[in-house]
Legacy VTK file of the C-alpha trace (Angstrom):
# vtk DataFile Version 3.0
C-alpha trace
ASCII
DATASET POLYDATA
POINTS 612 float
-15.628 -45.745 -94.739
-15.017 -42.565 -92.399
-13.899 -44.954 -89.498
-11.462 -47.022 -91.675
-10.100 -43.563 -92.883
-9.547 -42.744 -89.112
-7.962 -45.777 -88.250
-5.778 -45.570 -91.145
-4.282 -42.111 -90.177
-4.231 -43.255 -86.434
-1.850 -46.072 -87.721
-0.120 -44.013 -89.523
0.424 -41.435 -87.052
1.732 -43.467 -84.483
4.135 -45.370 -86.754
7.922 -43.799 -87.011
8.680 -42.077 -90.568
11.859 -43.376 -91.818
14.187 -40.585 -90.761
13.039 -41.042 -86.987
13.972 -44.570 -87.603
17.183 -43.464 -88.876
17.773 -41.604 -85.825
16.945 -44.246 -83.242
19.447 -46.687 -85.422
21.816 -43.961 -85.293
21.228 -43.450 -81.278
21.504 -47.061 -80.638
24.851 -47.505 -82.872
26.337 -44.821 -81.170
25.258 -46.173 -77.634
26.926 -49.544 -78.744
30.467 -47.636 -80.280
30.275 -46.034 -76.664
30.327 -49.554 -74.273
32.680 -50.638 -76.983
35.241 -48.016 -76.058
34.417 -48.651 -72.665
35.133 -52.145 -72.674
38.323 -51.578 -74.834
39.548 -49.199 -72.342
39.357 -51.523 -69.967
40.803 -54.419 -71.387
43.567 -52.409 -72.290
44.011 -51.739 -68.673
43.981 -55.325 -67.439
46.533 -56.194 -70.315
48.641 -52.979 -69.064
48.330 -54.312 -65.083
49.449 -57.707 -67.017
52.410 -56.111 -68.804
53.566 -54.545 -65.395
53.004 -57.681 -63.348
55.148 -60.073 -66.009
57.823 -57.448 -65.728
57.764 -57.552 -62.426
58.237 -61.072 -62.568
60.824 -61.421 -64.376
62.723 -58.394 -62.210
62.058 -60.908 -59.326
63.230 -63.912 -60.991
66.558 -62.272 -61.974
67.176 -61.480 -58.841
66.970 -64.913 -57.859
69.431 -65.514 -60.796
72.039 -63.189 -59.177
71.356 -64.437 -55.788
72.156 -67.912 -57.359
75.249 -66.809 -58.880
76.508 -65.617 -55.804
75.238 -68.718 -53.797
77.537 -70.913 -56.333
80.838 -68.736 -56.097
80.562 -68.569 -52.335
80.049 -72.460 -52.031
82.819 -72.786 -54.566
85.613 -70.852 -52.600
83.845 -72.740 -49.152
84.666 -75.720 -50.635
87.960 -74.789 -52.128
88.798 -73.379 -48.658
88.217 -76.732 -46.859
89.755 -78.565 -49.450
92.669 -76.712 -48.690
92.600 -76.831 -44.889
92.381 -80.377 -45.195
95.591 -80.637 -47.509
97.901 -78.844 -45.419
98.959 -78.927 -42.209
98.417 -76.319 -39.698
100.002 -78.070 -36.340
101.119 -81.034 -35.247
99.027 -84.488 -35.324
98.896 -84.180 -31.208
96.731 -80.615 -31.112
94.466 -81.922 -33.824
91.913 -80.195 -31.495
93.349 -77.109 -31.129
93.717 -76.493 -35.204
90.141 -76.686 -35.470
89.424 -74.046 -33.143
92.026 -71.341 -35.183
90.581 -69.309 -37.612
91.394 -70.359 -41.409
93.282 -67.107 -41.866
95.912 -68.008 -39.386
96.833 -71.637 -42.044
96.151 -70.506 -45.340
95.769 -67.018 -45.260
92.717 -65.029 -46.435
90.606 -65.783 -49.720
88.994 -63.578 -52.159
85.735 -61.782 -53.783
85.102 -58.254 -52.027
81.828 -59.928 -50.500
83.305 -62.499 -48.479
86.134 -59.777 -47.069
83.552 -57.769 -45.778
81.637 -60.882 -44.476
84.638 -62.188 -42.905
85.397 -59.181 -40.946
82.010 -58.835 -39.009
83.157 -62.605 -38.497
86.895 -62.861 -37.594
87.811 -65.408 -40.105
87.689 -66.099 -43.853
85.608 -69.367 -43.166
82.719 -67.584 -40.667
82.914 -64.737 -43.647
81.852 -67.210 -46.029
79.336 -68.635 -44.078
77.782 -65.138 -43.578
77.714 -64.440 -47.120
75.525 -67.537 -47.738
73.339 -66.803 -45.241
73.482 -63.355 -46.460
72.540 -64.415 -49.621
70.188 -66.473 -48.834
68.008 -64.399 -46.872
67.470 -62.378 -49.923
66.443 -65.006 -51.827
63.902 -65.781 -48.839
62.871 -62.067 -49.212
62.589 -62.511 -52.928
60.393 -65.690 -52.692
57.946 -63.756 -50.812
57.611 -61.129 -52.829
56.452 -63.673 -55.848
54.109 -65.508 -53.409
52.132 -62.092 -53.069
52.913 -61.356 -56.714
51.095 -64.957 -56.992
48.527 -64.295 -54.922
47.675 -60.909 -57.228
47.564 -63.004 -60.449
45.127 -65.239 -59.124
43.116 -62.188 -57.720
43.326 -60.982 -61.051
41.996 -64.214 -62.539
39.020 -64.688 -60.176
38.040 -61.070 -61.259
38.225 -61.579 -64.686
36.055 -65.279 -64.612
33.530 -62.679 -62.965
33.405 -60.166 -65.947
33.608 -63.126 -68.631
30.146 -65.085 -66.711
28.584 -61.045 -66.405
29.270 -60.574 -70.089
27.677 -64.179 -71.119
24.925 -63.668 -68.895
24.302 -60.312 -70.596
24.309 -62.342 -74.419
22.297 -64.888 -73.477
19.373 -62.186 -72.079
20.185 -59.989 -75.105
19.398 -64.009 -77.000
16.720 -64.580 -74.934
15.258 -61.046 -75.524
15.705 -60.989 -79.437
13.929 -64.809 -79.301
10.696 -63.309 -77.730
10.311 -59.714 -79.525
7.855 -59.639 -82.582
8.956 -60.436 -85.805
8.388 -57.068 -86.995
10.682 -55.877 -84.256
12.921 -58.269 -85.139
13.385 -57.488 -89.195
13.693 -53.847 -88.344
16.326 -54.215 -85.641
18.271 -56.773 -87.117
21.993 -55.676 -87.685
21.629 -54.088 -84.271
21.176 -56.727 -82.258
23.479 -59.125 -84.312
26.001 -56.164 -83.983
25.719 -56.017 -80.349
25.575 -59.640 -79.588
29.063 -59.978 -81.581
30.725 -56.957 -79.878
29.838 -58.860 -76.869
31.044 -62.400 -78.038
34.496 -60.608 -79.342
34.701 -58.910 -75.410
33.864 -62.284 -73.980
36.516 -64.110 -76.615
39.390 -61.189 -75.239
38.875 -62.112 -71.985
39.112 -65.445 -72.021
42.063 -65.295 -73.858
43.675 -63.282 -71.469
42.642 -65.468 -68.759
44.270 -68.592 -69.994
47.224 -66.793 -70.472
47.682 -65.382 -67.299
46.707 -68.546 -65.573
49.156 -70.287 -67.588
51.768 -67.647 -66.169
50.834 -68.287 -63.102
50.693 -72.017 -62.873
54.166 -71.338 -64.035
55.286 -68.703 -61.444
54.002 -70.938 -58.616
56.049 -73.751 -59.914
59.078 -71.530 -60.025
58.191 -70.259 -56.461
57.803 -74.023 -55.044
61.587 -74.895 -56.459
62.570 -71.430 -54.521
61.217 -72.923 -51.345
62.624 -76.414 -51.850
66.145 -74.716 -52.832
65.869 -72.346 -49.319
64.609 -75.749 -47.248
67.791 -77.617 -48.670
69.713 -74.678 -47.913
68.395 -74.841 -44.376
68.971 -78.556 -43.898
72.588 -77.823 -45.102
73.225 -74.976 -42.287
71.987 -77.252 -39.334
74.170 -80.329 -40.898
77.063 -77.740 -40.698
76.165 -76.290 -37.826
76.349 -79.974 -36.541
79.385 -81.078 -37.983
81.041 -78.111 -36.352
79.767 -79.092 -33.239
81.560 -82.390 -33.326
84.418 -81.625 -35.273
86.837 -81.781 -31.927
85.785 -85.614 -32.219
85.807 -85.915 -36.121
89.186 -84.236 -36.640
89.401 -83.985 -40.841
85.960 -84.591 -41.679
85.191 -83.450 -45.358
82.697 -81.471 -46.339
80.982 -83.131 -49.636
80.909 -81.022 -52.955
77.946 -79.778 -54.559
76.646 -81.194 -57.539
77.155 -80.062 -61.038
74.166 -78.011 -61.498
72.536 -76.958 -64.908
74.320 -74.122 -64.785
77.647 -75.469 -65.045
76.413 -77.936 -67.729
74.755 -74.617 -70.098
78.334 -72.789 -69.824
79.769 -76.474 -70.977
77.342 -76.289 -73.788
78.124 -72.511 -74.512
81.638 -73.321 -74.504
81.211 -76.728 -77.146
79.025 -74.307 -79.040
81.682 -72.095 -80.140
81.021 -68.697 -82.004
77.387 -69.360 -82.711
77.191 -69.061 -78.514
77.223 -65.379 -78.793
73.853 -64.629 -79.717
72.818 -66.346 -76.210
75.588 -64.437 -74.101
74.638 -61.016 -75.795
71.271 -61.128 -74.861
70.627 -61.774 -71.338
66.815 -62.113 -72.011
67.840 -65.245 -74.934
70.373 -66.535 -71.759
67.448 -66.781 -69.274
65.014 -68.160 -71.595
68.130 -71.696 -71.787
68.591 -71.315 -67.625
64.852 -71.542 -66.924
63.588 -75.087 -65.074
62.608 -76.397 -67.636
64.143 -73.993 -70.797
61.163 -71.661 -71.995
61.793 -69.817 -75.513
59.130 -67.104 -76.154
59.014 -64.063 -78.641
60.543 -61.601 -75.699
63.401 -63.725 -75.950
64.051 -63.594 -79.490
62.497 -59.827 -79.713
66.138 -58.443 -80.380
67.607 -60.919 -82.349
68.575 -60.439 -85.840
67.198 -63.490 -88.392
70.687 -65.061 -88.551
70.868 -64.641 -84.633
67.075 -65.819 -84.646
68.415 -69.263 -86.730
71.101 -69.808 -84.187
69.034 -69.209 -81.256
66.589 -71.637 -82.305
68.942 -74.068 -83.393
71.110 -74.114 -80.085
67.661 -74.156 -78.290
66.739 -77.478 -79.423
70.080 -79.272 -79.041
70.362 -77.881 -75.574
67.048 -78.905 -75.072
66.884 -82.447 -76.561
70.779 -83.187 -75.511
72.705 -81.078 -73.504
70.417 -80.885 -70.300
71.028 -83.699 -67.895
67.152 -83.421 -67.301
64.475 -84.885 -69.242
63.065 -81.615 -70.222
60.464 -80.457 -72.575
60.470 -78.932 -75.904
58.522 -75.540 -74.738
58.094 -72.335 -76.810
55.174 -69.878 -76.559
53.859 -66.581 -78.338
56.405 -67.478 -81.509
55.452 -66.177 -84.962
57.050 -68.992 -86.818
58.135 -68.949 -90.368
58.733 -72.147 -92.747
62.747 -71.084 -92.152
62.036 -72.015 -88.888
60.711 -74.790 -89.085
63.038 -75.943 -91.407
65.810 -75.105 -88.641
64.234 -76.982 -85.560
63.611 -79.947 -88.198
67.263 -80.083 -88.986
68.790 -79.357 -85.334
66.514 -82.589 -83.906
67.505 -84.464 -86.982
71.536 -83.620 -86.232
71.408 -84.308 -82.370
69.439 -87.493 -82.635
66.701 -85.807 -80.456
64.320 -88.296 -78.335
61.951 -86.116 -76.583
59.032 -87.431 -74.513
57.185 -83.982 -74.157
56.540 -80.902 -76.423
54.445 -77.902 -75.366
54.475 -75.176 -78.208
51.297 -72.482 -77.307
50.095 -69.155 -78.922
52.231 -69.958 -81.862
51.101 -68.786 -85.244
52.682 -70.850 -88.266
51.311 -71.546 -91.949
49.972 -74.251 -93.631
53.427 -74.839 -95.080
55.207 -74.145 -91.646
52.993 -76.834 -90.066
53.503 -79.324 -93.341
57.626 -79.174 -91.871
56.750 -79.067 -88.167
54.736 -81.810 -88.198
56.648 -84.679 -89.366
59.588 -83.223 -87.327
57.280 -83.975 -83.647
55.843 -86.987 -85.081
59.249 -88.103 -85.308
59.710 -87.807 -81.657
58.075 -90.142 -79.055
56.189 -87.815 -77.421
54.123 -89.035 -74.259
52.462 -85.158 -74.301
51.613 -83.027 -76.810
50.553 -79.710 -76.337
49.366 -77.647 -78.961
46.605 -75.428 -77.267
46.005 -71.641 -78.238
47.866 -72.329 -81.727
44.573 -71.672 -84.030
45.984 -74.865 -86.223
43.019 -74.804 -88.542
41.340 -77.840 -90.088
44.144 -78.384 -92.179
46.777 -78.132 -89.699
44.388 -80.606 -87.760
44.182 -82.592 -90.953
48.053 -82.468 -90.403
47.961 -83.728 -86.853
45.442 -86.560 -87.701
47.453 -88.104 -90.451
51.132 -88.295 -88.783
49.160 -89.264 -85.575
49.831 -93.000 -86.137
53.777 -92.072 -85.141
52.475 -92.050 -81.450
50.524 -95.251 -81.067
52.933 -96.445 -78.088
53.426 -93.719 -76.824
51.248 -90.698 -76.422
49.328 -89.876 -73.418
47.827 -86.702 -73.212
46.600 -84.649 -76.121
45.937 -80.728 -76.235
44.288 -79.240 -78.584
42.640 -75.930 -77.076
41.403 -72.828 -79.209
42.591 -74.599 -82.726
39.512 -74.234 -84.030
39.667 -77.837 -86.244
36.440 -77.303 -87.710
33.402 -80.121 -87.006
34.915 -82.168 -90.033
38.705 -82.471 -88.363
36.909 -83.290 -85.095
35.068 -86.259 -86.358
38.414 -87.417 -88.103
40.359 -87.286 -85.116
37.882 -88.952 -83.073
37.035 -91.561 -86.298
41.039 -92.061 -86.137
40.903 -92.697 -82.576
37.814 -95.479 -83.418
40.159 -97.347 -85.888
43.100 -97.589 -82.821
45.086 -94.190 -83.720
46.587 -93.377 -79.810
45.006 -96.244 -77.918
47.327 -94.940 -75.039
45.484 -91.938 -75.094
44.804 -90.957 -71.735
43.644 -86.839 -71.578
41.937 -85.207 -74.681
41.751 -81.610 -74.313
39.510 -80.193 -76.963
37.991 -77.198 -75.181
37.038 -73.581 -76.810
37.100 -74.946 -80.014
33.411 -73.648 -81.368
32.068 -77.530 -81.335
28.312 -77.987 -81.913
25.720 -80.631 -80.703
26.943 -82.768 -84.377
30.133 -83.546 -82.938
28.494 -84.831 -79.724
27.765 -88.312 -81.324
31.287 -88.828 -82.906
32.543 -87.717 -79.550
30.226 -90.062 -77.378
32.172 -93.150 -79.716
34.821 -92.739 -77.806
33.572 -92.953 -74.233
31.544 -96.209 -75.522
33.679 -99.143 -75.711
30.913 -101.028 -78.048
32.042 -98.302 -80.477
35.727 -99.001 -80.595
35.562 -102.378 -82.476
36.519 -101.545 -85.319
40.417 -101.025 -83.718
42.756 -103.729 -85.383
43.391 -106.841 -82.857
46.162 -105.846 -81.572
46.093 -102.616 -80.150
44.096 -102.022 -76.855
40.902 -99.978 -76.899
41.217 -95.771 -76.020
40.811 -95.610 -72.205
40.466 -91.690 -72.096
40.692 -91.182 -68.444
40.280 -87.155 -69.207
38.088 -85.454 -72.087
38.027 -81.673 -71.735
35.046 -79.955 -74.021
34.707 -76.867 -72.149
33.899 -73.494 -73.398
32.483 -75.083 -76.512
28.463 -75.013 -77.867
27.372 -78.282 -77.397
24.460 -77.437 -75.399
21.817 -79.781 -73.554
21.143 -82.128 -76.321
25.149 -82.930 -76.892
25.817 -82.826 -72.846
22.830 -85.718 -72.691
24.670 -87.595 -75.587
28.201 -87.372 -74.121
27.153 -88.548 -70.373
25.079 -91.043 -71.248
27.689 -92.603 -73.209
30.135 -92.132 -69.915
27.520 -93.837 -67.574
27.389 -96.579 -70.338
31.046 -97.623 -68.592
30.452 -95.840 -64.599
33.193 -97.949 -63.519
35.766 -96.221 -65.446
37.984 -93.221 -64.242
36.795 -90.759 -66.283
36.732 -86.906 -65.859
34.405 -85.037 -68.667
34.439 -81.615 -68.673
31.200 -79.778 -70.054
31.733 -76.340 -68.478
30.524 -73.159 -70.393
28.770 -75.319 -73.039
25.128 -73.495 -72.608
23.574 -76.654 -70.731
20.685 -76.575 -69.254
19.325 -78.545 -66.863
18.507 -81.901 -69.227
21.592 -83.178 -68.518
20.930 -83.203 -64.586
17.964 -84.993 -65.004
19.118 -87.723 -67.106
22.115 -88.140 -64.444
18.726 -88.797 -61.797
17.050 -90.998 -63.704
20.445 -93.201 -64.311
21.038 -92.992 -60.335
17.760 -93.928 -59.706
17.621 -97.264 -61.628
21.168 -98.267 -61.210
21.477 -101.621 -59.993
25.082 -102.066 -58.367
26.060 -103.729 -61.388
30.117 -101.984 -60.292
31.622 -98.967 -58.468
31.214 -95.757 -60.413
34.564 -94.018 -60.650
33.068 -91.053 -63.197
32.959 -87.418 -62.933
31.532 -84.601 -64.602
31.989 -80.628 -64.540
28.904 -79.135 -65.144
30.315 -75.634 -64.165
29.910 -71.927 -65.731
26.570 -73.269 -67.507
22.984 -72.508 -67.448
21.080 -75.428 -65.383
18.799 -73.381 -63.128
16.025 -75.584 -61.949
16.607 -76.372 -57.621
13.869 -79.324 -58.214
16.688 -81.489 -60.746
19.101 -81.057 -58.706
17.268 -81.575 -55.698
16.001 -84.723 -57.144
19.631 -85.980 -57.774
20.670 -84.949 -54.459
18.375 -87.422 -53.414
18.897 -90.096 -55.521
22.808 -90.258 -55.273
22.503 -89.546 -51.229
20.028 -92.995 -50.825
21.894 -95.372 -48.648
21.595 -98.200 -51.928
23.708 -95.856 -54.456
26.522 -95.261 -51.991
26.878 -99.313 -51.105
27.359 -99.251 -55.273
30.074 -96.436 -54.933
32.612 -98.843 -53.454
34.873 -96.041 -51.807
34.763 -94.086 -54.792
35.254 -90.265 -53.299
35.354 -87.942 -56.526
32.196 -86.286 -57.020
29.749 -87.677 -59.340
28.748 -84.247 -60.779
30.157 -80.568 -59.864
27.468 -77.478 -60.734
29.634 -74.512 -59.629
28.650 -70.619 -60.662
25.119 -71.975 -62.249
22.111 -69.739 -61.464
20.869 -71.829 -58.773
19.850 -69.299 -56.290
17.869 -71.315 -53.705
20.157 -74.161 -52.972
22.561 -73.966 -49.810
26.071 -75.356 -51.747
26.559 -77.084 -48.090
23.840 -78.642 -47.726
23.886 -79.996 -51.247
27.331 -81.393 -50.473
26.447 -82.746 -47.089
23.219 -84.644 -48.466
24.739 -86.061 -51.394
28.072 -87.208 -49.726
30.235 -84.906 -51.659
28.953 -86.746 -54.751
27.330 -83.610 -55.950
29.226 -79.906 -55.440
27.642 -76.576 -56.348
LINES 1 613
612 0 1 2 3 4 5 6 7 8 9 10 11 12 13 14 15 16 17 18 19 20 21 22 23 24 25 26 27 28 29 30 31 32 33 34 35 36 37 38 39 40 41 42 43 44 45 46 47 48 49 50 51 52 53 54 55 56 57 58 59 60 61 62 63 64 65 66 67 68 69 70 71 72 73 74 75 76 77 78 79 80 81 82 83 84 85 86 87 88 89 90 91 92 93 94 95 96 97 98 99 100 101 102 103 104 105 106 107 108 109 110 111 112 113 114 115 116 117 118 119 120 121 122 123 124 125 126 127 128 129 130 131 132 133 134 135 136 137 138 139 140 141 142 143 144 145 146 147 148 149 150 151 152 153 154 155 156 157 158 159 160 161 162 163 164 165 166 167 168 169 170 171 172 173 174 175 176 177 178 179 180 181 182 183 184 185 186 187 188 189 190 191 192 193 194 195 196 197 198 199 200 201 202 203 204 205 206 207 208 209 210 211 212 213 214 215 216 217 218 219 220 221 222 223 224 225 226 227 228 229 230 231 232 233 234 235 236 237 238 239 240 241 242 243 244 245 246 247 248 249 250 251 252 253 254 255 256 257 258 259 260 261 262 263 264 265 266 267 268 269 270 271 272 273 274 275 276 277 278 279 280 281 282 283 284 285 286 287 288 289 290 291 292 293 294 295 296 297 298 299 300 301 302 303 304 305 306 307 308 309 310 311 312 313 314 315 316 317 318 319 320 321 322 323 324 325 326 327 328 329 330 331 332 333 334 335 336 337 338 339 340 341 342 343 344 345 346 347 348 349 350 351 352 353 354 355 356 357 358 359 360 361 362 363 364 365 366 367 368 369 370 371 372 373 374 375 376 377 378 379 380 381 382 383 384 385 386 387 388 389 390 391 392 393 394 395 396 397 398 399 400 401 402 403 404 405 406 407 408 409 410 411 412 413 414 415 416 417 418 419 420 421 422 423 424 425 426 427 428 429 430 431 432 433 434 435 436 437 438 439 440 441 442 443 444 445 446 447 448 449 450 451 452 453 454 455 456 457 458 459 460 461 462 463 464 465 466 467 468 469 470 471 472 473 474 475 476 477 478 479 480 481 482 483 484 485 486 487 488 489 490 491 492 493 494 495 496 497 498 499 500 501 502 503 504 505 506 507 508 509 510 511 512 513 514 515 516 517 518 519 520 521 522 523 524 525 526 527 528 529 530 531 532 533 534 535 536 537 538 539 540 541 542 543 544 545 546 547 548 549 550 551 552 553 554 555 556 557 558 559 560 561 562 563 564 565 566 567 568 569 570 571 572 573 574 575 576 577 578 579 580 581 582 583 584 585 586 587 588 589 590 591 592 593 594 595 596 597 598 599 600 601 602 603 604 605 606 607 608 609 610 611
C-alpha cells in the first residue's frame, strides 16, 4: 500500500498542474503569433518589391508608347516629304541624277516638328534630319527593350525564389503532419488547437504565396510577350534602314522610285473609334491609364485602369471596351480583364454592349475577378453566347454554383471550345463530378486542355476524373458527337494523393497512344504511382507507340529503388522499339526528395523518357 502511495505522488509530481500547462500553451501561441508576423512581414515585402517592379513596368512600357508616337509622326512627315519630292519638279528631266543628289531643302523647302529641325541640322537636309530622328528614336526604344529584358529576368528570379519558400513551407506541414501522426494520443488531445493552429497558419502562408506566384508569372509571361513584339518591331525597323539604305544606293539608276506607306496601325484605327465614339470617348482620353489599357497588344482592362473612374465613367469604359474589343480592332483579339470587382450593373453593361455590336469572339480570358451569384447568372449566358475556342476563368473563386453556372450553359460550346480553365474556383467535389459527368454525356467533345488545378480536389474525384481519360467510359455520348480527346488535363496543386494519382494514370496508360499531358504536381504523391508506371512498362507488349506524359513534380515520391526500377524498365532496348519516335518524356519527377539519384544519369539511362 506504501509503494502504490509512492508511485502515486511520483506521478503526480512529475505531471504539469494546469497553470504550467497554461503557460506552455501560452509560450507556444505566442511563439506561433511571432513566425506569423515574421512571415507577414515578409510577404508584405515581396508584394512591395512586386508593386515597385509593375510600376516600373509600366514606366518602361510608356516609354515605348512615346517612342512609338514619335516613330509614327516622323514616318508620317518622311513619307509626306517624298510624296512631295516626287510631285514636283526640282530640274529638268535630263539631270534626273543630279536632283537626287540635292538636299530636299533646296525643292521644297524645310518641314516641321522641333525634333526633326534639330536632326536635320547635324544632317544638312530635312530628309537626313528625318532619318536621324528615327534612328534616334529608335535607339531608345532598343535601350528601353533592354531594360525590360533585365526587368524580365528579375521577375523570374523572383519566381524561382518564391517556388523555393512555397516547397520549404510544405515540407515544414507535412513534418509538422508527420510529427502530430506519431505523438501519443495523450499528447495529441492536450495539444490539439496548437498544432491545428499552426498547421493552418502555415497552409494560409503557403496559399499567399502561391497566389502571388501565379500572378507574377502571369505578369511576366505577359511582359516577355510584350518584349518579343519590341524586338520584332526594332528587327523590322532594321530591315527597313538597310532597304533604304539600299534604295539610296541605287537611286541614280531608279530615278522616282517611291517609297511604300506604312500600314494603318491600331493606333490609327483606336483614334477612328474614339472619334465614331463621340462624347462618351472622354472618359478614355482623360485617363491615360483607361487609354493604355485599349492600346495594349491585345487590349487588357484591369482595376488600375478603372481605379479613377467615376461609376458613369466606369459604365462607359466598360461599354466602349467591349465594342472596341469585339469590333473595332482589325485583330482577332481577346476579351481580357483581370483583378475587376464586378457588380450585376456590370454585367448587365458588357451583356448589352456584345448584344448591340453583334460580338463574335473566339477567346475570353477574365482572371482574379470577383462577381456574385447574380453577377455570374448575367455573365454567363452573355459568354455562352459567344463561340469561344478558349475560356479562361482561372483565379475567379466561381464557387459551386457559379460552376453549376458554367456546367449548364456549357452545351453553347459543343463546336467550338478548346481549352478550358478553371484554376483556384474552388467548384466543390459535387461541381467537379458534374462537369466531368457533362463531359461523359458529349458536353465539349472538342475539348482539348482542362485546367482544373488548385482547386482543393480529393482522391473521390479521381474516379469521375479517370472517365474521361478512358474512352470505354465515354459511351454514353449521343451518336453524333465525337468522344473528348483531352490532349491536356492539369490537376496540380490539388490533394489527390497516391491512391487518386494511381487511378488517374492508369486510366491514361489504358489509351498510351494518345497525346496526352497529365499534370499531378503538388498533389502529396508518393511513390505508388511510380511503381505502377514500372509494372505497366514492364509488361507492355508493343501493342502502339506511347505518346503520354506525366508531371510528377513538387510531390513527395522519395524511394531511389522505384524509380530506379523504372529507369530500367523504360531504358530496355524492347520498350523503346514500342516508343515509335515518340520523344516527350514518359514521366518528369522534378524537386522530389530523391537525394541519391544523379538527374543525368537518370535522363541518360532512360532516354529522356524519365527527368528528375
Amino acid at each position: 500500500m506504501a509503494v502504490e502511495n509512492r508511485l502515486l505522488q511520483d506521478n503526480n509530481s512529475r505531471r504539469p498542474s494546469s497553470s504550467d500547462r497554461e503557460k506552455l500553451l501560452q509560450q507556444r501561441i505566442e511563439e506561433l503569433e511571432l513566425k506569423l508576423r515574421h512571415r507577414d512581414e515578409m510577404l508584405a515585402s515581396e508584394h512591395d518589391r512586386f508593386t515597385k517592379a509593375k510600376k516600373k513596368m509600366k514606366q518602361l512600357l510608356l516609354k515605348l508608347e512615346q517612342r512609338d508616337a514619335i516613330l509614327a509622326e516622323l514616318r508620317e512627315q518622311l513619307a509626306t516629304a517624298r510624296n512631295v519630292e516626287n510631285t514636283q519638279s526640282c530640274g529638268k528631266a535630263d539631270n534626273q541624277s543630279e536632283s537626287w543628289a540635292t538636299p530636299r531643302s533646296a525643292c521644297s523647302g524645310t518641314h516641321p516638328t522641333h525634333r526633326v529641325e534639330e536632326a536635320s541640322n547635324k544632317k544638312q537636309g530635312n530628309q537626313n534630319g528625318l532619318f536621324a530622328g528615327l534612328d534616334l528614336a529608335e535607339q531608345e526604344r532598343a535601350e528601353i527593350v533592354i531594360q525590360l529584358e533585365k526587368h524580365v529576368e528579375q521577375m523570374q528570379a523572383h519566381i524561382k525564389t518564391n517556388e523555393g519558400e512555397i516547397a520549404e513551407l510544405e515540407e515544414r506541414q507535412q513534418a509538422k503532419q508527420a510529427e502530430w501522426n506519431t505523438s501519443p494520443v495523450s499528447v495529441r488531445s492536450e495539444n490539439a488547437g496548437i498544432h491545428w493552429q499552426a498547421v493552418g497558419v502555415i497552409g494560409q502562408q503557403i496559399q499567399e504565396k502561391k497566389r502571388f506566384s501565379a500572378e507574377l508569372l502571369e505578369k511576366t509571361e505577359e511582359l516577355k510577350k510584350q518584349v518579343a513584339q519590341q524586338r520584332n518591331l526594332i528587327e523590322a525597323s532594321r530591315k527597313r534602314k538597310t532597304d533604304r539604305s539600299d534604295a539610296h544606293n541605287s537611286a541614280s539608276d531608279i530615278p522616282d522610285a517611291k517609297v511604300e506607306e506604312p500600314p494603318d496601325d491600331e493606333r490609327g484605327a483606336l483614334q477612328r473609334f474614339l472619334t465614331a465614339s463621340g462624347d462618351a470617348a472622354a472618359v478614355i482620353t482623360d485617363h491615360p491609364e483607361l487609354r493604355a489599357a485599349f492600346e495594349n497588344r491585345p487590349p487588357a482592362l484591369s482595376d488600375d485602369a478603372l481605379e479613377n473612374c467615376s461609376q458613369d465613367e466606369r459604365t462607359k469604359a466598360l461599354s466602349l471596351f467591349a465594342v472596341w474589343v469585339a469590333k473595332a480592332c482589325s485583330s482577332v483579339w481577346p476579351m481580357r480583364v483581370s483583378d475587376l470587382e464586378l457588380e450585376t450593373s456590370d454585367a448587365m453593361v458588357l451583356r448589352s454592349a456584345f448584344e448591340t455590336c453583334g460580338a463574335r469572339l473566339e477567346a475570353w480570358d477574365m482572371t482574379r475577378c470577383t462577381a456574385s451569384d447574380v453577377s455570374w447568372r448575367v455573365l454567363m449566358p452573355t459568354m455562352g453566347s459567344q463561340p469561344l475556342r478558349r475560356l479562361n476563368l482561372g483565379y475567379n473563386t466561381l464557387g459551386p454554383k457559379g460552376t453549376s453556372l458554367l456546367v449548364d450553359g456549357a452545351s453553347a460550346w459543343t463546336s467550338t471550345l478548346e481549352q478550358l480553365n478553371l484554376e483556384m474556383n474552388r467548384p466543390g467535389e459535387k461541381r467537379c463530378k458534374e462537369l466531368c459527368k457533362a463531359m461523359l454525356h458529349g458536353v465539349l467533345p472538342k475539348l482539348k486542355t482542362l485546367e482544373l488545378g488548385w482547386n482543393e480536389l480529393s482522391p473521390a474525384c479521381a474516379g469521375v476524373l479517370s472517365h474521361l481519360l478512358r474512352p470505354e467510359m465515354q459511351g454514353s455520348a449521343p451518336a453524333d458527337l465525337p468522344l473528348t480527346r483531352l490532349e491536356r488535363l492539369g490537376l496540380a496543386g490539388n490533394s489527390l494523393g497516391s491512391d487518386g494519382a494511381v487511378t488517374l494514370i492508369d486510366a491514361a496508360l489504358s489509351c498510351p497512344g494518345r497525346s496526352l499531358d497529365l499534370d499531378l504536381s503538388m498533389n502529396h504523391v508518393g511513390s505508388a504511382p511510380v511503381l505502377s508506371l514500372a509494372d505497366w512498362v514492364e509488361a507492355y507488349k508493343c501493342d502502339g507507340p506511347v505518346a503520354l506524359s506525366i508531371c510528377l513534380e513538387w510531390n513527395n515520391i522519395t524511394e531511389a529503388k522505384a524509380v530506379l526500377r523504372l529507369v530500367k524498365a523504360v531504358g530496355s532496348n524492347q520498350f523503346k522499339a514500342c516508343l515509335g519516335g515518340a520523344c516527350l518524356p514518359l514521366v518528369r519527377l522534378a524537386n522530389n526528395e530523391l537525394t541519391n539519384i544523379e538527374p543525368s544519369k537518370v535522363v541518360s539511362k532512360s532516354g529522356g523518357l524519365v527527368v528528375c
